[in-house]
C-alpha positions in Angstrom: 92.8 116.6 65.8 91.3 113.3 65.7 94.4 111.3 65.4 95.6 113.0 68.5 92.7 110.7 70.1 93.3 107.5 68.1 93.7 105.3 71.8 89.9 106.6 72.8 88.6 104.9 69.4 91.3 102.7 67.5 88.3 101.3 65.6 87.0 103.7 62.9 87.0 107.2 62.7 84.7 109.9 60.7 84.4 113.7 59.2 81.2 115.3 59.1 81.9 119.0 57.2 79.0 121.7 56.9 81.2 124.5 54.3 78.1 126.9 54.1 77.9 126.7 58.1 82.2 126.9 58.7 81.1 123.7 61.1 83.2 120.4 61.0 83.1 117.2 63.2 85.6 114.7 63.4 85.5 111.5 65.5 87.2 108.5 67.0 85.5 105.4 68.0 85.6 102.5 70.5 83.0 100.0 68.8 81.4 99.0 72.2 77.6 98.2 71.2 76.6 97.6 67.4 79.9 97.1 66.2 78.7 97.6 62.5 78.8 100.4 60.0 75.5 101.8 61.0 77.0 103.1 64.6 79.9 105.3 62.9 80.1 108.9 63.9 79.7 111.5 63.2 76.1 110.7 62.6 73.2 112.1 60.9 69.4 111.6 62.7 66.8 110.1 60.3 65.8 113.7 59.7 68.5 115.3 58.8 68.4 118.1 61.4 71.3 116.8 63.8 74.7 116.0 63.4 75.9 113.9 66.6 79.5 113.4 68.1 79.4 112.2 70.9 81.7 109.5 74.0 80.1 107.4 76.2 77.4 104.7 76.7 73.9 105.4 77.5 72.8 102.1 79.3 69.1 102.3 79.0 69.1 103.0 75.5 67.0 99.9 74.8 64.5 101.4 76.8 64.6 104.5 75.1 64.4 102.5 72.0 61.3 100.6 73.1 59.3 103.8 73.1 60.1 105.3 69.9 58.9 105.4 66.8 61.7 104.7 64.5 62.4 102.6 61.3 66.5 101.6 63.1 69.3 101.8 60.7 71.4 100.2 63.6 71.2 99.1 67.3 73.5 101.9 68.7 72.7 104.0 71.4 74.0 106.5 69.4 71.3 106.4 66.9 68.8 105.8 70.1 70.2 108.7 71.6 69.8 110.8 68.7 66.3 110.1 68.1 65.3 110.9 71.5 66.9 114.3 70.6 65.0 114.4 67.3 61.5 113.4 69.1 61.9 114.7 72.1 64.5 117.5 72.3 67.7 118.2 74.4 65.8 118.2 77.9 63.5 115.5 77.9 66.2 113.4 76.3 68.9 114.5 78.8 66.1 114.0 81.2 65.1 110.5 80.3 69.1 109.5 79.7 70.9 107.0 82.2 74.6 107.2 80.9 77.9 108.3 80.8 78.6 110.9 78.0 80.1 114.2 76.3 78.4 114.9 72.8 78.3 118.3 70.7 74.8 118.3 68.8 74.9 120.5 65.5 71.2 121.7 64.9 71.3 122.4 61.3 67.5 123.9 61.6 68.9 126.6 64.8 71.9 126.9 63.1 73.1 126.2 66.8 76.0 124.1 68.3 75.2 122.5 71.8 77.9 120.7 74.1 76.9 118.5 76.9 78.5 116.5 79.8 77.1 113.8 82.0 75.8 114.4 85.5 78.6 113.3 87.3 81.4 114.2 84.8 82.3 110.4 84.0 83.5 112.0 80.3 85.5 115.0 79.4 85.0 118.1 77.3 87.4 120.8 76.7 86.7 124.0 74.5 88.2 127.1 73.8 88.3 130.3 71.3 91.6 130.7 68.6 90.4 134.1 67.2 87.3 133.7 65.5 86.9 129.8 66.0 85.4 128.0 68.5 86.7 124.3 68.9 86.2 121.8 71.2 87.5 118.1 72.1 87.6 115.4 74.5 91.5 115.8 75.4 93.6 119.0 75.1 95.9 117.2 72.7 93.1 117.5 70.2 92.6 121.4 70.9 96.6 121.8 71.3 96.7 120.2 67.3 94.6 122.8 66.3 96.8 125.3 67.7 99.8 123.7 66.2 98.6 124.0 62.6 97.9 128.0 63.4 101.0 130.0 62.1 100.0 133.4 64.9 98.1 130.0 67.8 99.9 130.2 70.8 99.2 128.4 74.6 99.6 130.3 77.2 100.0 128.4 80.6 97.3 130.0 83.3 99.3 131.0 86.2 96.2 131.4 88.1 95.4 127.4 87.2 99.0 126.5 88.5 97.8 127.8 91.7 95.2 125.6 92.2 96.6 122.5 90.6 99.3 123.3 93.7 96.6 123.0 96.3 94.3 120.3 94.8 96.7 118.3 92.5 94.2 118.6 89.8 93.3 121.2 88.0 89.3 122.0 88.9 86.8 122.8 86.4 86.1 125.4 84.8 89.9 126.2 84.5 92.5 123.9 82.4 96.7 124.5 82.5 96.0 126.9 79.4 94.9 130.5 78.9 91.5 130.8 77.1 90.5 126.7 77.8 87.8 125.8 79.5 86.7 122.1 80.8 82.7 121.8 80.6 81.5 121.7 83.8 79.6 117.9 84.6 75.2 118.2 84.3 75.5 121.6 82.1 75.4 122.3 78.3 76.6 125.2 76.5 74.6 126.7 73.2 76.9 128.3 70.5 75.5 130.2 67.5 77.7 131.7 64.7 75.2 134.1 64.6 76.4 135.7 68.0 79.8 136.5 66.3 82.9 137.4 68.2 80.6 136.7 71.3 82.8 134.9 73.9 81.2 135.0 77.1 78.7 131.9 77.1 77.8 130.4 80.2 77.4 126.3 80.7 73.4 125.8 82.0 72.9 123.5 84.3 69.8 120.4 83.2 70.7 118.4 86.6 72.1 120.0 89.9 74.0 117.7 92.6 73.6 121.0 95.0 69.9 120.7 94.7 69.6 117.0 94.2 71.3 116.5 98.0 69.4 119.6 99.5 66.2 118.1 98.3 67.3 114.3 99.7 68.2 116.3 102.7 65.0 117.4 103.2 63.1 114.3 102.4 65.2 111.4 104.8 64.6 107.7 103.9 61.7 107.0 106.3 62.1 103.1 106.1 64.2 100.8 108.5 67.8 99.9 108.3 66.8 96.5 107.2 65.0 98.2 104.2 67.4 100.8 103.2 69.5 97.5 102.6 67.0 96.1 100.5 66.2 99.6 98.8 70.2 100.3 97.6 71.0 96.4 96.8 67.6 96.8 94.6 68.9 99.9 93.0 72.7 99.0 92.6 71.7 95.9 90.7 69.8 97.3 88.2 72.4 100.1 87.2 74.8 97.3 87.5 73.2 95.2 85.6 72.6 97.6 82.8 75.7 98.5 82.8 76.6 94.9 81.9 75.6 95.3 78.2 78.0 95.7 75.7 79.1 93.7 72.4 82.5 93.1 73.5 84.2 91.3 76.3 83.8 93.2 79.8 85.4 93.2 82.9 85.7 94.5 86.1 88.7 96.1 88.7 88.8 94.7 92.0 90.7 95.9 94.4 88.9 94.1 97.4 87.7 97.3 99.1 83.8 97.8 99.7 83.5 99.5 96.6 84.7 97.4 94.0 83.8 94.4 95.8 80.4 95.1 95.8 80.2 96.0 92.3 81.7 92.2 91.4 79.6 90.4 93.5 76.4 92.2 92.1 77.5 91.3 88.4 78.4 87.9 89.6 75.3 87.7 91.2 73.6 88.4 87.8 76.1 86.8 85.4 76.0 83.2 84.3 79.4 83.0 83.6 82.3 84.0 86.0 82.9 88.0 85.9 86.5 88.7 84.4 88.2 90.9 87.4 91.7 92.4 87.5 93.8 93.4 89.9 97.5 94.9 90.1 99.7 93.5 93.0 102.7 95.2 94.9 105.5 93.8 96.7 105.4 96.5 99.0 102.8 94.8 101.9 101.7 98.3 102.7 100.8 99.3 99.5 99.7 95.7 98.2 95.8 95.0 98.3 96.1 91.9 95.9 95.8 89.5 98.2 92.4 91.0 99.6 91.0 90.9 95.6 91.9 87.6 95.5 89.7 86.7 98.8 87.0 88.3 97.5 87.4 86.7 93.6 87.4 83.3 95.3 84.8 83.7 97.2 82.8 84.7 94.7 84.4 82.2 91.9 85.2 85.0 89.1 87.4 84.4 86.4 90.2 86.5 88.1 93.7 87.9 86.5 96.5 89.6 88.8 99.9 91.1 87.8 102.1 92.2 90.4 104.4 94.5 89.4 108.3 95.6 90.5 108.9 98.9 91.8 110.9 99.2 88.5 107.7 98.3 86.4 105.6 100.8 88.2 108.3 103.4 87.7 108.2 102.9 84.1 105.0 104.2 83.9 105.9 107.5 85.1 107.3 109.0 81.4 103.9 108.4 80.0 101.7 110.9 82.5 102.6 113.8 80.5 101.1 112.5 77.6 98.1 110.6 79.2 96.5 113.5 81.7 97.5 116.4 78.9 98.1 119.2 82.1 99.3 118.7 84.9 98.0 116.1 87.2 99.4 114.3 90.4 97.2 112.2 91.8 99.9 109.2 92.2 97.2 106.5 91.9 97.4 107.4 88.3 100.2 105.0 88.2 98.4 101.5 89.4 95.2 102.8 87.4 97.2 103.0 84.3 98.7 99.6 85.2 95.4 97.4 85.7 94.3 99.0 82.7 96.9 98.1 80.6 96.2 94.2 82.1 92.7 94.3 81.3 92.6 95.7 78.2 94.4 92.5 77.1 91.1 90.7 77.8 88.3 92.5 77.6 87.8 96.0 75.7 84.6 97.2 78.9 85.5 97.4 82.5 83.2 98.5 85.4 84.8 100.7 88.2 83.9 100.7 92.5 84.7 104.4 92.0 82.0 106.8 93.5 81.3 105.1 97.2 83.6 107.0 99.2 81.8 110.3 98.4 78.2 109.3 98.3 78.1 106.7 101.4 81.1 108.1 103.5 84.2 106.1 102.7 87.2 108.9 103.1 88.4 109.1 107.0 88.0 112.8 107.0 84.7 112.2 106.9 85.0 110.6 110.7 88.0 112.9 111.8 87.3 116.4 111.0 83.9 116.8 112.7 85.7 114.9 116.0 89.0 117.3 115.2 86.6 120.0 115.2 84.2 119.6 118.2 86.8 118.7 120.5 89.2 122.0 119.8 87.0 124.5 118.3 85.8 125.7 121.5 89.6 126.3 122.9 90.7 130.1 122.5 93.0 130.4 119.6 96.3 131.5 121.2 95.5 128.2 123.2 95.3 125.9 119.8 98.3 127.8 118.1 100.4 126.5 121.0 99.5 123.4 120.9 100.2 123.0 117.3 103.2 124.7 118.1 104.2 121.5 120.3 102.9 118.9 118.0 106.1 120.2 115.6 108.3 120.6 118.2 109.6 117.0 117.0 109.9 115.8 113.6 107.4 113.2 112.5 110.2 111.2 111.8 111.1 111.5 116.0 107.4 111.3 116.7 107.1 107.8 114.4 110.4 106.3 116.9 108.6 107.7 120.3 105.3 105.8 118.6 106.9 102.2 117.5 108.1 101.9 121.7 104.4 102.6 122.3 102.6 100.8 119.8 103.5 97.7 121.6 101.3 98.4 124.4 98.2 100.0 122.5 94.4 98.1 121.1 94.8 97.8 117.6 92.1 100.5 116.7 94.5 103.3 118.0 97.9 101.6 115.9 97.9 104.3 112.7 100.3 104.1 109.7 103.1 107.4 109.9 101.7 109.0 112.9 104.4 111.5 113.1 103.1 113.0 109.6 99.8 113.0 111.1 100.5 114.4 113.8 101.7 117.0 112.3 99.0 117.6 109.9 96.4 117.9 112.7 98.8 120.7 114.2 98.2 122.5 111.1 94.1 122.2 111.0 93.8 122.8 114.9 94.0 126.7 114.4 91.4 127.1 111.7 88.3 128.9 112.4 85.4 127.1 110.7 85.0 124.3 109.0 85.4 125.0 105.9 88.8 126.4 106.6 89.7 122.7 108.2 88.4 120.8 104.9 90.3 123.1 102.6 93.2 122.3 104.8 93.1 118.8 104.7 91.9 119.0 100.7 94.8 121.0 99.8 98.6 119.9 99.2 100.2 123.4 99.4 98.5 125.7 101.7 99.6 129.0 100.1 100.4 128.1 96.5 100.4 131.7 95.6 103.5 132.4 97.3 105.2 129.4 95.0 103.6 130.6 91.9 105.3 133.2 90.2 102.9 136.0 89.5 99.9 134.2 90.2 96.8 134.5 92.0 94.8 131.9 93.2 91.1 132.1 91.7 87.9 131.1 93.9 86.5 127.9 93.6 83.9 125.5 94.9 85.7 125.2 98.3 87.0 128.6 98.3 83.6 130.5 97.5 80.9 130.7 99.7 78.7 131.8 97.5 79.1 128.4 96.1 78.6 126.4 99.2 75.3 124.4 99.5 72.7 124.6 102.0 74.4 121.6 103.9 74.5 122.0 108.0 76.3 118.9 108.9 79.7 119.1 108.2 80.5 115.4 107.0 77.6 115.8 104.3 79.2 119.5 103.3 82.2 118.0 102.7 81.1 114.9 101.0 79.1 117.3 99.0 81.9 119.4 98.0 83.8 116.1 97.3 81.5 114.8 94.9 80.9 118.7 93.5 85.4 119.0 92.7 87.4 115.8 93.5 85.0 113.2 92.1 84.7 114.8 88.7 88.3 116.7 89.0 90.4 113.8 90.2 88.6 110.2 90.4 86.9 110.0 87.1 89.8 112.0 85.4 92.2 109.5 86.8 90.2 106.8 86.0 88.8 107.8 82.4 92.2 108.9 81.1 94.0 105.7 82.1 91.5 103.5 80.5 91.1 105.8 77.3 94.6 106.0 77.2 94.6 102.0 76.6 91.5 102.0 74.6 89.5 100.7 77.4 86.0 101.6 78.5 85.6 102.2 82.3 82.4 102.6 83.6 80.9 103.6 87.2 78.1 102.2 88.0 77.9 103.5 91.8 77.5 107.2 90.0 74.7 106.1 87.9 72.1 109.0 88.6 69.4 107.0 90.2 72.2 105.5 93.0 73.1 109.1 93.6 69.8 110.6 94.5 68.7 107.5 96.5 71.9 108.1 98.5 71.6 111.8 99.2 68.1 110.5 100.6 69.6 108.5 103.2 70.5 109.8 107.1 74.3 110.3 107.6 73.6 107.6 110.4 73.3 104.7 107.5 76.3 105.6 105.9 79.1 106.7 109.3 78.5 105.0 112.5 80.7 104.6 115.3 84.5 104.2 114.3 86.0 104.4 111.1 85.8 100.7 110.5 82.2 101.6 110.2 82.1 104.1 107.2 80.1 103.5 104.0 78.3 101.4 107.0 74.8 101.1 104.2 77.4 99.9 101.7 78.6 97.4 103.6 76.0 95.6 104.7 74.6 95.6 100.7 78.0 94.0 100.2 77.8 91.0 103.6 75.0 89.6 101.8 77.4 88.5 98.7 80.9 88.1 100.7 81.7 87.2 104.7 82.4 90.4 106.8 86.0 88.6 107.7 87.3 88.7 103.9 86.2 92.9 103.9 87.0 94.5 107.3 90.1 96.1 107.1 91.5 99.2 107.3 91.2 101.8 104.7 94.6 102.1 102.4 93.6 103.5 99.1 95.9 102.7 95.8 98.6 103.8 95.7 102.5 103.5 95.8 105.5 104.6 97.5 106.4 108.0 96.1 107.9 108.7 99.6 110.6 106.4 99.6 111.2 106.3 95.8 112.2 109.9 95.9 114.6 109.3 98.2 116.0 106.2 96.3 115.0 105.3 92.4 113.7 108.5 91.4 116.2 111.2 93.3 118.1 111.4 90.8 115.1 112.5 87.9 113.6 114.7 90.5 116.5 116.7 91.2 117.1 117.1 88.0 113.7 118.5 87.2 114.0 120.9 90.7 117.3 121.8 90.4 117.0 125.8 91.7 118.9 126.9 88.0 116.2 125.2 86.1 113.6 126.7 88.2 114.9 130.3 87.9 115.4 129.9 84.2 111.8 128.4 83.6 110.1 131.0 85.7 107.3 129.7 86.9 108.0 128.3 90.7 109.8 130.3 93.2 112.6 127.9 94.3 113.1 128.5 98.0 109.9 126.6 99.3 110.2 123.7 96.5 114.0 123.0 97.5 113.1 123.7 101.4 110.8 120.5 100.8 112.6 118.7 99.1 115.6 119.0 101.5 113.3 118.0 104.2 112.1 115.2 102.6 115.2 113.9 101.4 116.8 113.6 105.4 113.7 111.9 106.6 112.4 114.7 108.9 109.3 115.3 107.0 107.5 113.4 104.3 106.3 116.0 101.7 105.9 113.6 99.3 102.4 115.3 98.1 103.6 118.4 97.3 106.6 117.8 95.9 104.8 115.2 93.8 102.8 118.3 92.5 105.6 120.4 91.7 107.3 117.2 89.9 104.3 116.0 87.6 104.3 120.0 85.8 107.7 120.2 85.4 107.6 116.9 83.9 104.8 117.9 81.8 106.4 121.3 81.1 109.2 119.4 79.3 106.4 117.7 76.7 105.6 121.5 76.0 109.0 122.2 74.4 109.3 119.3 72.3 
């Protein structure tokens, strides 16, 4: 099981076996702070009462540290973190913890196994049941090598999973592609005793609650000015930057010269004496290709800055290795450049801090701005009314609509000139007919609309977005949905993206926007400081934390996101491998998808009338990871 994981620790590796208690621990590890012997894992506390495996950094462990009384083997927050266990127990240590982490905690005294997961969900933790034994591991190669050695273990794909990976192109927590496999859900810990016996229904417990951390910032606005909001988040960004600067090895950052990363540069530059290592991956694609923005900001703020642009054939190569990095199925197509400046940086440093987080805590994604004006302006129409509307939006194609736009593009201000209008068009003809808000976000959230009907026997399980039992007390609906965007994509998506192309590289990423203190301070904040007037004026608080370091000229921009151009590399370079894995034979004889909807788009997409490159994306990452499933 722990060779499986040998890229998330190439450096050492340990058994810890307990015969009398059937409980063994195995561990791989990234040397990242005390690169000695006395930080191996599994580890032992001073006591002898826990056994500790456990990823991640805790970044105020010195702190912790300062206020224990301990005769140190080591400097690891390992050993820090375990001694806060030891003195303290699991809550106030959780409690007093600023990190990143997944750990299982054997209480030898309890006779108890605990599992915990970070607030945010930074690291991941997958568990499970075969028969009578519970296992558990950071990637579901580790649980699926378990399975392997079993001569009666089998993996059943969860059809009811498959449905939502089809509408979210992740696979949200709880569930995971397999039968029986549960991901840990972020801020809980689950208790297992041997003594419960063939016991299987434990349920996670939450020690920190995002629903309940932005009810109570709703409740209690920042009362200061604008000017002293600034002040307020520069003060607390820089400190969880700068603790997030420690480490014994060379670190980094990514920079793609958005807001986010940006600002996470220019505070470590700001608190470095040397110039900050940043990397960035270039494209030759101008509409994909944010390069030369990173380099803008890198100059201006004089980092020691690396760039690789790579060929569409380079990118493309990448595409073989998903299966094996992500484990299940996952098709967030970002994946690709993630993987890519990854790869570059782990070439130079072995730490490398992320801008990921600021779209969902200070308003960065456009459907912040667009929904609520979507909504207000046609909610109030009767519905036949919106239905034909919609139904005249897709009269043309959006490849017709994009011809009719180029002849008037010429005439129009800048801020109304949009990238494939025709697609968008026709994307707002499918949200104008929905009859609340929540029914428009899980529109524009979702990939497929009615994955059950591809999914062969399947039916789609409630969720976070779905369930409105498990909606927040959130009445403005650019907070709900950055609420439920931090709550499912964030932890689902982002970090898994992010944490699984590093790892995969032996790279440690690390977020310093989603430290829990940033959080908080930002659900404290009036929607006014973080979405003004126009979309050039989301993450507005953000931005003016980030004018202070870099001119507003080298920023303002509009929004692109990373990515690359699945769209056009289906129809050319990779037609021929996605054909091949859509064929309608091989989707009859595999089961799983119903054909005539996958070919329909794919048909579409090929002549031009329609870009589906999303969904179809979807459908191709599983049947690309099925394959790895047979071998």
């Amino acid at each position: 099981m722990t060779d499986t994981l040998y890229h998330r620790g190439p450096d050492d590796s340990g058994i810890w076996t307990d015969v009398s208690s059937g409980v063994s621990f195995g561990f791989r590890r990234l040397s990242i702070i005390d690169l000695s012997s006395a930080g191996r894992q599994p580890m032992i506390s001073h006591n002898g009462r826990y056994v500790i495996v456990y990823n991640g950094e805790i970044y105020n462990y010195q702190e912790i540290r300062n206020t224990l009384q301990v005769s140190w083997k080591g400097h690891s927050d390992t050993e820090t973190f375990l001694e806060a266990i030891s003195t303290w127990g699991i809550p106030k240590a959780l409690e007093m913890t600023i990190g990143m982490f997944a750990f299982a905690l054997w209480d030898r005294k309890e006779r108890e196994l605990i599992l915990v997961r970070d607030r945010l969900g930074e690291k991941p933790l997958y568990y499970g049941w075969q028969g009578n034994t519970f296992f558990f591991g950071s990637e579901l190669k580790a649980l699926r090598a378990y399975f392997s050695f079993q001569k009666n273990g089998k993996l059943e794909i969860d059809r009811s999973a498959l449905c939502l990976y089809l509408r979210h192109n992740y696979i949200p927590t709880p569930y995971s592609i397999f039968q029986g496999i549960y991901k840990l859900p972020p801020a809980t810990f689950l208790r297992i005793k041997p003594s419960d016996g063939n016991k299987k229904d434990y349920h996670p417990e939450y020690y920190w609650d995002l629903r309940e951390v932005a009810k109570k910032g709703l409740e209690n606005p920042f009362k200061g000015s604008s000017e002293e909001a600034i002040e307020t988040l520069d003060s607390v960004l820089r400190k969880a930057v700068r603790q997030q600067m420690v480490a014994d090895v060379p670190l980094g950052a990514f920079l793609s010269g958005g807001v986010d990363s940006s600002a996470v540069v220019a505070l470590m530059q700001a608190q470095s004496s040397k110039p900050v290592k940043t990397f960035t991956i270039g494209f030759y694609e101008n509409d994909y290709n944010e390069a030369v923005y990173a380099k803008a900001v890198a100059d201006h703020l004089g980092t020691d800055h690396t760039e690789l642009y790579v060929t569409p054939n380079e990118a493309q190569s990448v595409i073989p290795k998903l299966p094996y990095l992500y484990d299940e199925p996952f098709a967030d197509s970002s994946q690709i450049p993630t993987f890519l400046v990854s790869q570059m940086a782990r070439k130079h440093v072995t730490v490398s801090l992320s801008g990921d987080g600021g779209d969902e805590l200070f308003g960065g994604y456009n459907r912040y701005v667009w929904a609520p004006t979507i909504w207000s302006n046609f909610s109030w129409l009767p519905l036949p009314l919106r239905k034909g509307m919609a139904k005249m939006m897709t009269v043309y194609s959006p490849q017709t609509w994009n011809t009719i736009y180029t002849v008037i593009s010429k005439i129009l201000p800048d801020k109304f000139k949009q990238r494939t209008p025709g697609d968008k068009l026709h994307k707002l003809a499918e949200i104008i007919p929905s009859g609340s808000q929540m029914s428009v976000y899980r529109q524009l959230v979702s990939g497929w609309q009615n994955p059950s009907s591809v999914v062969l026997g399947a039916k789609e399980p409630k969720t976070d977005i779905s369930d409105p039992k498990m909606w927040a007390e959130v009445s403005n609906f650019s907070e709900n949905m950055m609420l439920l965007d931090a709550l499912t994509y964030l932890p689902d998506d982002i970090l898994v993206k992010v944490d699984r192309a590093s790892m995969g590289v032996s790279l440690e990423a690390r977020v310093p926007l989603l430290d829990h203190r940033v959080v908080e301070f930002a659900w404290h904040l009036p929607l006014s400081l973080k979405i003004q007037k126009g979309q050039k004026n989301s993450k507005w608080l953000l931005r003016k934390v980030l004018y202070r370091y870099v001119p507003k000229e080298i920023i303002e921009r509009p929004k692109t996101g990373f990515g690359v151009p699945i769209d056009s590399w289906l129809r050319g370079p990779l037609r021929e491998w996605a054909e091949d894995l859509i064929n309608e034979t091989r989707l009859v004889q595999e089961g799983f998808f119903n054909p005539k909807p996958v070919r329909n788009k794919w048909q579409e997409h090929l002549s031009g009338r329609r870009n589906w490159q999303h969904p179809l994306w979807y459908v191709l990452m599983f049947q690309s990871w099925l394959e790895t499933q047979t071998k």
